[in-house]
N, C-alpha and C positions, 0 to 999 in steps of 0.2 A: 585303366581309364576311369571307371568308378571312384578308386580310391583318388584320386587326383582332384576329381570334382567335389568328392568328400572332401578334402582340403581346403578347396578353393572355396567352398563354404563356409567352412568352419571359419577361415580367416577372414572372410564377409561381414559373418554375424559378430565376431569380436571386432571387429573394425566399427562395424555400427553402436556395439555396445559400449565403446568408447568414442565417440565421435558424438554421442546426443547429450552424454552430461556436460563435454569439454563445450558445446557450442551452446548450452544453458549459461555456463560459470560466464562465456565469452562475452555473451549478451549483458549479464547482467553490469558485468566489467564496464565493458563500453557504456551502458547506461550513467554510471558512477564516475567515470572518466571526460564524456564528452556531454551527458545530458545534460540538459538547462534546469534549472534550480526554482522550485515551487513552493512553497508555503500552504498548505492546507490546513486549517483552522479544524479543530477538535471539537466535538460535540458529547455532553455526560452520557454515558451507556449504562444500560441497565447490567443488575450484580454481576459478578464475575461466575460463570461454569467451569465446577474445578475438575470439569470430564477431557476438557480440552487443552491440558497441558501448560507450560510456560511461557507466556506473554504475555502481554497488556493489549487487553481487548480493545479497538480504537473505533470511531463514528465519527461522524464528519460533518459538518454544518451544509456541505456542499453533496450530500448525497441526495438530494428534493432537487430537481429541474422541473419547472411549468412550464408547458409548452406541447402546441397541437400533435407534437411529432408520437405525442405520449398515445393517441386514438392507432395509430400504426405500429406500435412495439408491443411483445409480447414475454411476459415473464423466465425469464434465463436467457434471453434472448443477448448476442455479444452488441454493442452497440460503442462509439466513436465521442467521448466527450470531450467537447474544443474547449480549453482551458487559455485563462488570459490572468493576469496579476490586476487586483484592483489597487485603488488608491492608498492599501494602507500594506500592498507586499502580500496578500495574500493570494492563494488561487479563487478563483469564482470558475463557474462552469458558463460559456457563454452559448454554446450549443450543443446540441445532439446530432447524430447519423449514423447512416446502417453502413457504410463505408469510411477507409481512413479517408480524411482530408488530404489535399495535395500541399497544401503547407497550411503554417501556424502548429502550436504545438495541441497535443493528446494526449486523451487516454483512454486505452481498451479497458470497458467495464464490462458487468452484465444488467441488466434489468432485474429487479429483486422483485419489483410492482409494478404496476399502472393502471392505472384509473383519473375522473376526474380532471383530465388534461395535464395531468401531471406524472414522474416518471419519480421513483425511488429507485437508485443507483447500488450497487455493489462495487465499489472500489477496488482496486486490486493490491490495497496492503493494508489492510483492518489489522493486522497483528504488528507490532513492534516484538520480534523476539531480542532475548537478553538469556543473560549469565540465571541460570536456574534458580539462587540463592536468594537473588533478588528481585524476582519478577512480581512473586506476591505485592514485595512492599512496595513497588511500581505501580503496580494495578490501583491496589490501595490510596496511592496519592494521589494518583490521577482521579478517580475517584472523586475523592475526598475535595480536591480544589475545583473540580470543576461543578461541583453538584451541590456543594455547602456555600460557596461565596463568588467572590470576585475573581477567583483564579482564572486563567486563561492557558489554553494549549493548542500546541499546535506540531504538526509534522513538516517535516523537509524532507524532498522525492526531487529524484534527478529522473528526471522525464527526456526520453529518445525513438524518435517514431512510434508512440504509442504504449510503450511497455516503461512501467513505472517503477523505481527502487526507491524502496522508505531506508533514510539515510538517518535523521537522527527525530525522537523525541523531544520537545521542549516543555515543560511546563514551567508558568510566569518567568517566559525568557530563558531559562536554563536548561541545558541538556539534564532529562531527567536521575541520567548516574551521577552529576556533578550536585543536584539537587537533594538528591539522598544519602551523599555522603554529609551535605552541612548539616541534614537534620538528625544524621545518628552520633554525627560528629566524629565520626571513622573516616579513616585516610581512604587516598583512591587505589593502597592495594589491599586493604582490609576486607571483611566479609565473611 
């Protein structure tokens, strides 16, 4: 009888240890399948930390909300940001709250600050990962255009009740791999 339920254990806890990544990949699936399509505007970041492996560090023009809700939230704290497209296709945050909303679209952040009536946000995709080889020179552009001149960037996130997938990079319009191959003047399977 023991060894039976030893069994029927073991084949529990492998069932669970396959069942939690397959219903991560699932989620994020569906996100990229059915989520609705946001634009979120890039903000220049301070240098790159080369403690933190391969990606492009990213910030966001939209991580500052003002607003009274900021006196009742509490730093790490998960909170409910209602996102809306403004007039030129980008996201804006149009509200905060401590529960999902019953419609309109979101997104689970955390609180990174608050003070001042106002709330600094934690996004939930500050990283763009990429192909190893090139993420330095990615960093680097991104960088470079948005903190030297006129350059403009921005992200594309397919947003689905709440949870958020960063789908592509743009810098001035361009997916930023399509952008670094015309500046090294290497094909797109080069590298």
């Amino acid at each position: 009888m023991t060894r039976r339920i030893s069994v029927i254990l073991l084949v529990l806890v492998c069932a669970v240890q396959v069942a939690v990544p397959l219903a991560m990949i699932a989620r994020r699936e569906m996100a990229l399948r059915q989520g609705e399509i946001f634009k979120f505007r890039c903000a220049p970041v301070d240098p790159v930390d080369f403690f933190r492996g391969r990606y492009v560090d990213l910030a966001f023009d939209v991580e500052r909300y003002e607003g009274s809700i900021a006196d009742r939230l509490s730093r790490g704290q998960t909170v409910f940001a209602h996102i809306e497209t403004d007039d030129k296709g980008f996201a804006r945050i149009v509200g905060l709250d401590t529960i999902p909303p019953e419609n309109g679209a979101y997104v689970r952040c955390r609180v990174r600050w608050t003070g001042w009536n106002s709330v600094t946000l934690e996004l939930p995709f500050g990283r763009y990962y990429m192909e190893e080889t090139r993420a330095q020179d990615a960093e680097d552009l991104y960088r470079e255009r948005l903190a030297g001149g006129p350059g403009e960037a921005w992200v594309e996130t397919r947003v689905l009740d709440g949870y958020a997938v960063l789908e592509e990079l743009f810098i001035d319009g361009k997916p930023v791999l399509e952008l670094l191959e015309e500046e090294s003047g290497l094909g797109p399977f080069s590298g």
